[in-house]
TORDRENDREN-13744 format. One record per residue: x, y, z of N, C-alpha, C in turn. Coordinates in pm, 1 decimal. Example, Ala and Ser with C-alpha at 12.3 -4.5 7.8 and 13.67 -1.06 7.14 Angstrom:
// residues 2
<pt <1319.0; -569.0; 780.0>; <1230.0; -450.0; 780.0>; <1320.0; -330.0; 780.0>>
<pt <1285.0; -225.0; 708.0>; <1367.0; -106.0; 714.0>; <1290.0; 3.0; 787.0>>
END
This chain:
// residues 141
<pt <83.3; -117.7; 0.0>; <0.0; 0.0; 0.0>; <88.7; 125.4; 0.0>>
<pt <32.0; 199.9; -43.8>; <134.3; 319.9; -88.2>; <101.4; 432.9; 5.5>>
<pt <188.0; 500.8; 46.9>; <212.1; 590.6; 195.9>; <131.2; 754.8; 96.9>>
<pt <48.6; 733.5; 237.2>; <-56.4; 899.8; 198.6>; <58.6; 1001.1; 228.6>>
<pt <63.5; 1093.9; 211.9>; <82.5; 1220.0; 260.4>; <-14.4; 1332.3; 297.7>>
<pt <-23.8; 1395.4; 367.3>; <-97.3; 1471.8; 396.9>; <-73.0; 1613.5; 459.5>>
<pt <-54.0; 1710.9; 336.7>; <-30.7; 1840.2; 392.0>; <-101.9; 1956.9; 385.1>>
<pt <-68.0; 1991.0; 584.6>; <-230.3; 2104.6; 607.7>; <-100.1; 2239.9; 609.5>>
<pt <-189.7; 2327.1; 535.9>; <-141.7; 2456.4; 461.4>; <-197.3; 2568.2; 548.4>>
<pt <-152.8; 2685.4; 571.1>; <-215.1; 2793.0; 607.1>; <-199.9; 2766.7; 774.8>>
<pt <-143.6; 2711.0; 835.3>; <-187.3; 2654.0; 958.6>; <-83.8; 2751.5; 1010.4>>
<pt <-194.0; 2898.4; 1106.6>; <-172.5; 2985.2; 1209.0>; <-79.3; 2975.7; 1351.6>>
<pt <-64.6; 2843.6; 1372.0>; <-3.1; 2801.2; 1475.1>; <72.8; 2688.8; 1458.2>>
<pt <182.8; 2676.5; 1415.7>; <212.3; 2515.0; 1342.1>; <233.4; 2421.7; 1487.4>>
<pt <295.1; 2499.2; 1583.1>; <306.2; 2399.1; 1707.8>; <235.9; 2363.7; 1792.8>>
<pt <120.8; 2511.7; 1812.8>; <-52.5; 2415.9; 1878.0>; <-88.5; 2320.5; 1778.9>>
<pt <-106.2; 2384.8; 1613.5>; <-155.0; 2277.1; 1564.2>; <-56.7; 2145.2; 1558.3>>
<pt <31.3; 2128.3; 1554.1>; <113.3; 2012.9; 1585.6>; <35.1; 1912.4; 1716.4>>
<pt <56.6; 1983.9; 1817.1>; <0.2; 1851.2; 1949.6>; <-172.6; 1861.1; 1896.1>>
<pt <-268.1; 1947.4; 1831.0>; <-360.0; 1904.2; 1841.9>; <-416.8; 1803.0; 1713.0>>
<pt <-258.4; 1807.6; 1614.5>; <-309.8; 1660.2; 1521.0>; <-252.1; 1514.8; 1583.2>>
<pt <-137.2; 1565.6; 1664.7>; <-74.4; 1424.6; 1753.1>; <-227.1; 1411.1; 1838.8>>
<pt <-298.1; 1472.5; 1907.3>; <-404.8; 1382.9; 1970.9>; <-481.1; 1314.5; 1891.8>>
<pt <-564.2; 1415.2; 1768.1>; <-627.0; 1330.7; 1695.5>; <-617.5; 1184.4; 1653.1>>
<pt <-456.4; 1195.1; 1595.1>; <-431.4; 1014.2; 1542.7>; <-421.1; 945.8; 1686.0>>
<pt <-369.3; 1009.0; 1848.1>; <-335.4; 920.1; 1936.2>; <-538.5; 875.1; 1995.8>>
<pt <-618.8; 954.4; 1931.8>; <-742.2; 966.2; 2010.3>; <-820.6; 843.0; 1867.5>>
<pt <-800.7; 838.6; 1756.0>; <-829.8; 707.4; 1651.1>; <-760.4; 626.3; 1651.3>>
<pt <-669.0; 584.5; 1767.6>; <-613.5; 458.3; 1787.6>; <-504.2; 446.7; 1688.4>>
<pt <-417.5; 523.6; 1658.1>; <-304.6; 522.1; 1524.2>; <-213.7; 517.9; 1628.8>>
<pt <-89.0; 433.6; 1605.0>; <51.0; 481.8; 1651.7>; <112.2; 589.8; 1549.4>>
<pt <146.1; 675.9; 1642.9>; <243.2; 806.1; 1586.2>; <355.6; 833.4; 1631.2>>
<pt <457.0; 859.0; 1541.9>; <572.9; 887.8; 1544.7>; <599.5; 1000.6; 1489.6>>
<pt <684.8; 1100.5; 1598.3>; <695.2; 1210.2; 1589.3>; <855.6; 1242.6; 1596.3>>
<pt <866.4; 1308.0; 1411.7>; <1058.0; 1355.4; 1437.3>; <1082.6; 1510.7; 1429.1>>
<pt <1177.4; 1530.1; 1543.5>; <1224.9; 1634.2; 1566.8>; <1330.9; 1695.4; 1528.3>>
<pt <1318.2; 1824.1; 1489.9>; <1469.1; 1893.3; 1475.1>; <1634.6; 1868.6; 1595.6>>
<pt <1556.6; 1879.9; 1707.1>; <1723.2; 1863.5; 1827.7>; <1627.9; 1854.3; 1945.6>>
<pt <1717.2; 1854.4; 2011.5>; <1668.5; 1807.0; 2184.5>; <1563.8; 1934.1; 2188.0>>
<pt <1602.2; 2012.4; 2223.3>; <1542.6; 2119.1; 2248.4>; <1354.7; 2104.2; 2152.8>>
<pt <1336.5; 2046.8; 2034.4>; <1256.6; 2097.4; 2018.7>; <1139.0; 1970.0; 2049.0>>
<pt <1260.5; 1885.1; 2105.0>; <1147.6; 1750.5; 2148.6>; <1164.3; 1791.1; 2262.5>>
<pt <1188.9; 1824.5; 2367.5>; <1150.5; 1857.9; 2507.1>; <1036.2; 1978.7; 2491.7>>
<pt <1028.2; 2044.9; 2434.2>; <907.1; 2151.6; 2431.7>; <802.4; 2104.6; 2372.5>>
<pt <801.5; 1988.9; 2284.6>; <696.1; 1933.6; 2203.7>; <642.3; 1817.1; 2323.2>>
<pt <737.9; 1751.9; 2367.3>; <687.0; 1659.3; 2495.8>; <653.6; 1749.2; 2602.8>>
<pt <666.2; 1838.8; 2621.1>; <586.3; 1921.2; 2728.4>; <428.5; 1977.5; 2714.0>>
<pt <485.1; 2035.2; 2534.7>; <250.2; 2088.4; 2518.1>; <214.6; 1942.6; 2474.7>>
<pt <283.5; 1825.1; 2467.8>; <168.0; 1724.1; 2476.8>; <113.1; 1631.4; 2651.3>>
<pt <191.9; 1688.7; 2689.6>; <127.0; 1683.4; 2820.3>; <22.4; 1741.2; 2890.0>>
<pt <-69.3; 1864.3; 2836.8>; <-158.1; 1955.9; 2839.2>; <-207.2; 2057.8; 2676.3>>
<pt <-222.1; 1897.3; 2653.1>; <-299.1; 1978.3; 2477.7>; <-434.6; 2021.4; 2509.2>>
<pt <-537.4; 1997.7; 2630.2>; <-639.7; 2032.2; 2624.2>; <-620.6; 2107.1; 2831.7>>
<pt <-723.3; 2148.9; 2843.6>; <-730.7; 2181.9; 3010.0>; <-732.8; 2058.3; 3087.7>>
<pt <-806.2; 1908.0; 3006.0>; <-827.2; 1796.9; 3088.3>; <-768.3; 1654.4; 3036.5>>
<pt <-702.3; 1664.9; 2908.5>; <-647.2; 1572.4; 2838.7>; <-476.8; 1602.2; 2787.2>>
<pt <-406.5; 1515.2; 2823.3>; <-258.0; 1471.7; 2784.0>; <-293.1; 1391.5; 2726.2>>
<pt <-142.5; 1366.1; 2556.9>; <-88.7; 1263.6; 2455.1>; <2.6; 1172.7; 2579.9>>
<pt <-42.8; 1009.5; 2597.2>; <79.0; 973.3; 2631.3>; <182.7; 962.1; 2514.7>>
<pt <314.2; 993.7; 2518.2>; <430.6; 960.8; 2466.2>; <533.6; 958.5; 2550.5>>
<pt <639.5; 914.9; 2466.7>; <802.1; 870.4; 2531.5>; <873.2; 851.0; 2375.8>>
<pt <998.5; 911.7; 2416.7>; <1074.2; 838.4; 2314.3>; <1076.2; 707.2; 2252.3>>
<pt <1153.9; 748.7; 2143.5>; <1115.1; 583.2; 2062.7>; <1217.8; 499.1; 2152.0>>
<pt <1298.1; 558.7; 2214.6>; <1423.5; 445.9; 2277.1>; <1383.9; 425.8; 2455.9>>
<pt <1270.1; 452.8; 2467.7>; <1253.4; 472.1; 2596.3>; <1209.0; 259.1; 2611.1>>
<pt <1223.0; 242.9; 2735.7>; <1188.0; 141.5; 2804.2>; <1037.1; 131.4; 2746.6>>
<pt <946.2; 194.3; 2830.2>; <831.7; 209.4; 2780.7>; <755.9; 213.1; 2611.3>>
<pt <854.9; 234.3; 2542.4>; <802.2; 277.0; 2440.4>; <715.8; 191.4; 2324.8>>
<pt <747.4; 46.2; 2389.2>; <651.5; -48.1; 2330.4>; <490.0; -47.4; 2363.3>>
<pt <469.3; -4.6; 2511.3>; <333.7; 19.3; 2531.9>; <336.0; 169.9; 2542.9>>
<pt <362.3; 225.5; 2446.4>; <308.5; 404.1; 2464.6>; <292.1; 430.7; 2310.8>>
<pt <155.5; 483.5; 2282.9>; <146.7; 538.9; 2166.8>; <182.1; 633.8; 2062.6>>
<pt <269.4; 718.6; 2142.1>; <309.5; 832.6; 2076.2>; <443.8; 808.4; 2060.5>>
<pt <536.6; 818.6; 1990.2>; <668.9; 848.0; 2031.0>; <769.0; 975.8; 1947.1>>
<pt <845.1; 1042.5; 2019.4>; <903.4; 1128.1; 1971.0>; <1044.7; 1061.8; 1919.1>>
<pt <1167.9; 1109.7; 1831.4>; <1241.6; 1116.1; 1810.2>; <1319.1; 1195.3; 1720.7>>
<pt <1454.9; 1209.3; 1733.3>; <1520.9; 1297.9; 1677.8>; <1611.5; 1246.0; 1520.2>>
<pt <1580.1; 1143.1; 1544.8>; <1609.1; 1052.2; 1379.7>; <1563.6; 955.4; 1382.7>>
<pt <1575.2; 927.4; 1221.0>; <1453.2; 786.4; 1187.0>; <1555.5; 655.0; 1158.6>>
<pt <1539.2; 512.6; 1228.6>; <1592.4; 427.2; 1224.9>; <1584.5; 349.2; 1052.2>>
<pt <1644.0; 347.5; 931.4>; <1671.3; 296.1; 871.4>; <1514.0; 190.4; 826.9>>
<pt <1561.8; 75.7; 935.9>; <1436.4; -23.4; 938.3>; <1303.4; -0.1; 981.9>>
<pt <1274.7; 82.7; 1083.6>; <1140.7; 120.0; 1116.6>; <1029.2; 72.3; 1044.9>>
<pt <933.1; 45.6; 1095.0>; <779.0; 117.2; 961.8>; <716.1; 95.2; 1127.8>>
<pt <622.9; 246.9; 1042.3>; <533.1; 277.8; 1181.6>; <396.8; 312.3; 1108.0>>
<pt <316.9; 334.2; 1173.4>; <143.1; 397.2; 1067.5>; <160.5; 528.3; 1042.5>>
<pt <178.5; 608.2; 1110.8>; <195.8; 733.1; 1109.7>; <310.6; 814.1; 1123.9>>
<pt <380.7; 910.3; 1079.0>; <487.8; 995.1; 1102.1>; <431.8; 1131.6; 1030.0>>
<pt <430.1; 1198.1; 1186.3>; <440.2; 1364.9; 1195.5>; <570.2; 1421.4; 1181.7>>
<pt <647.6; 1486.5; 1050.0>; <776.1; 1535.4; 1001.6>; <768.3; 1679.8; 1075.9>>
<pt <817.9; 1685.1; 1186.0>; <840.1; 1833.2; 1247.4>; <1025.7; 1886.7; 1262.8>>
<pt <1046.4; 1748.7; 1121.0>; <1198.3; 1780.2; 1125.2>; <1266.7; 1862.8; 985.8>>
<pt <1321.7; 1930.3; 994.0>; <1371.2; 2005.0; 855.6>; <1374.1; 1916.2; 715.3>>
<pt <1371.2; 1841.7; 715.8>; <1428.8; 1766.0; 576.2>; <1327.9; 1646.0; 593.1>>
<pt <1321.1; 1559.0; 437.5>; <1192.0; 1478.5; 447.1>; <1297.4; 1320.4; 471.4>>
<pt <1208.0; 1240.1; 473.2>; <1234.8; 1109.5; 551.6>; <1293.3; 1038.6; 423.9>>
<pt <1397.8; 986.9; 463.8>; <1444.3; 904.1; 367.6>; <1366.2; 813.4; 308.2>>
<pt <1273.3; 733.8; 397.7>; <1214.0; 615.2; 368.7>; <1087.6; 637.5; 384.7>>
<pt <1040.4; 689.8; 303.5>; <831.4; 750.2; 380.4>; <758.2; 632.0; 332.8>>
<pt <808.2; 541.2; 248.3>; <794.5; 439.3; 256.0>; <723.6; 329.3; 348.7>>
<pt <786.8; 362.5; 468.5>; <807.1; 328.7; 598.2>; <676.3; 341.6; 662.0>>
<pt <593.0; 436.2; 603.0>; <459.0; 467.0; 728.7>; <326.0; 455.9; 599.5>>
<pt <264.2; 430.0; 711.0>; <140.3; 430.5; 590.0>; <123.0; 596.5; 565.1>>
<pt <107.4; 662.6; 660.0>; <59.5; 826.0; 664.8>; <178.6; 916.3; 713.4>>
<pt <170.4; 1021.3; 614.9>; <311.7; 1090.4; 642.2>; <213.6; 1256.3; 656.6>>
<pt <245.6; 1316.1; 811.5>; <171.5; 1454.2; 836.2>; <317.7; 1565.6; 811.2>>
<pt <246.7; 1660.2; 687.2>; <322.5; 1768.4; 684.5>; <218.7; 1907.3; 747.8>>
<pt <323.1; 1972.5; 806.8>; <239.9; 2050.0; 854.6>; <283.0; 2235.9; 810.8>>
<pt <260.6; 2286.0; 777.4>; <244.8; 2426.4; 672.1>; <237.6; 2584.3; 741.0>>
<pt <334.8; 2621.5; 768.3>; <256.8; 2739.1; 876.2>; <216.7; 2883.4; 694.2>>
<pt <223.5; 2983.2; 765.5>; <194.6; 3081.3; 675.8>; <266.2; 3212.3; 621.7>>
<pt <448.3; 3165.4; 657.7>; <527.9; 3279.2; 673.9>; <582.0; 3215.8; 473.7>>
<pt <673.9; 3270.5; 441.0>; <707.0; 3234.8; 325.8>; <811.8; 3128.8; 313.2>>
<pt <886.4; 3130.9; 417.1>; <952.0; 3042.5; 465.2>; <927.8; 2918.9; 459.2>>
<pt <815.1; 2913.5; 543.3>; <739.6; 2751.3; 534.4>; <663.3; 2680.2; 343.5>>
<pt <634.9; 2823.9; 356.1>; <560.5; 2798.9; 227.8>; <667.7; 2750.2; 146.2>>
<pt <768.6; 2801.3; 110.4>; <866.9; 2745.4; -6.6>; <935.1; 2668.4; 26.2>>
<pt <990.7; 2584.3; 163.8>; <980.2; 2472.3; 252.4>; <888.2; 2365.0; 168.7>>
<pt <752.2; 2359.8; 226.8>; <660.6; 2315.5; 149.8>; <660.9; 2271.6; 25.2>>
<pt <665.9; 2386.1; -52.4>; <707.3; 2334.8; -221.9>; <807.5; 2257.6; -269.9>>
<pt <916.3; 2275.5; -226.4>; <1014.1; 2166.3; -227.5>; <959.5; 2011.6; -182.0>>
<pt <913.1; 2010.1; -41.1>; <893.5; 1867.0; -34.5>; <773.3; 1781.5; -110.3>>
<pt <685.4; 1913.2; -126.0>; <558.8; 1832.9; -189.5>; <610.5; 1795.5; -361.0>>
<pt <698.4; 1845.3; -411.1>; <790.8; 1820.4; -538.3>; <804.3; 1675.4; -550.6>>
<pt <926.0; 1687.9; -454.0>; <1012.8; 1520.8; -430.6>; <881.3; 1439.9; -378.8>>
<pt <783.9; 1470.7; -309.8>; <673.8; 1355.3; -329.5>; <631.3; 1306.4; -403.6>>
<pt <573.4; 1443.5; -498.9>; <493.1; 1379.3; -617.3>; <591.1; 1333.1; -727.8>>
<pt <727.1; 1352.5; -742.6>; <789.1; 1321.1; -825.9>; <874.1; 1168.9; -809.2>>
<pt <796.9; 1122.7; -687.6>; <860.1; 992.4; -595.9>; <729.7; 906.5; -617.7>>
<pt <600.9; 979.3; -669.3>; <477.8; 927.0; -687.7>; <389.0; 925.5; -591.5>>
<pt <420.8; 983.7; -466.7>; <289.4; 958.8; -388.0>; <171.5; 1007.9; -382.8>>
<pt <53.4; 961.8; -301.3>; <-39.2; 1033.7; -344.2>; <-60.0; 1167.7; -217.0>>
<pt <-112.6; 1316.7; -254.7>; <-96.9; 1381.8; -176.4>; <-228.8; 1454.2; -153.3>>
<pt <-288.0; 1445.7; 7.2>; <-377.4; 1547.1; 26.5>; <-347.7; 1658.3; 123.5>>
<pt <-425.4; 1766.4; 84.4>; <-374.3; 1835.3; 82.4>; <-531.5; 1913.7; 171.1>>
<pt <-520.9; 1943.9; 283.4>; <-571.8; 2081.3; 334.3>; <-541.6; 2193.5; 416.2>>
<pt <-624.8; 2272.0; 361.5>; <-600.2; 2426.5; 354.7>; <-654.5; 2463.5; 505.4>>
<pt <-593.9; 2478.1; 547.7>; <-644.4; 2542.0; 746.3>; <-631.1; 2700.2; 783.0>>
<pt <-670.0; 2779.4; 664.3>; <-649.1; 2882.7; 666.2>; <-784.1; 2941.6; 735.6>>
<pt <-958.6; 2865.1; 698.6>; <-1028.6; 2924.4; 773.1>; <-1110.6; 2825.0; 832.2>>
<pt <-1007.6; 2743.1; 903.3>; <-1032.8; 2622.6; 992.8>; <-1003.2; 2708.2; 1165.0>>
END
């Protein structure tokens, strides 16, 4: 089966909206895997998923953690070669060697120009790698 992509555009907040698409897939029963730029930006990302709502936390742990076989979420700062997971949220600069690897690949789009031409580049090497890509617009979401 061939790995979705899915990139939300226009998105006002890329790092609220970040933990509030990690609940969604952790709240439909998906394992998600989440890669990070450096320490720093997985310790702040494991912190707003500890209080994505006033009454609900994402459990996660690293992918190398003890725990990490019974925890649904996991963060990391690079992708193991062999892996395949269902889901991978790319909150890391550069695209995954192997997207292969997941059934669902979340890009996420903020609205500076930066991101935007970010964006264009990777959605390129997707479609030119063949995948299939959806694509929404969260501009008046």
């Amino acid at each position: 089966m061939m790995t979705q992509i899915d990139f939300y555009t226009n998105v006002a907040n890329p790092q609220d909206f970040a933990c509030r698409l990690a609940a969604t897939v952790y709240r439909k029963g998906e394992r998600l895997l989440v890669w990070l730029e450096n320490q720093q930006a997985l310790e702040t990302f494991s912190n707003r998923l500890w209080c994505v709502g006033d009454t609900q936390f994402v459990p996660h742990c690293t992918m190398t953690a003890d725990e990490a076989a019974d925890t649904p979420v996991w963060l990391t700062l690079s992708l193991p070669d062999t892996l395949t997971h269902p889901v991978l949220l790319n909150l890391a600069p550069e695209l995954p060697d192997h997207p292969e690897h997941f059934s669902r690949l979340l890009e996420i789009v903020g609205c500076d120009e930066a991101s935007l031409a970010k964006a264009r580049v990777r959605f390129k090497a997707y479609r030119a790698n063949g995948y299939e890509i959806e694509h929404h617009d969260m501009s008046h979401k």
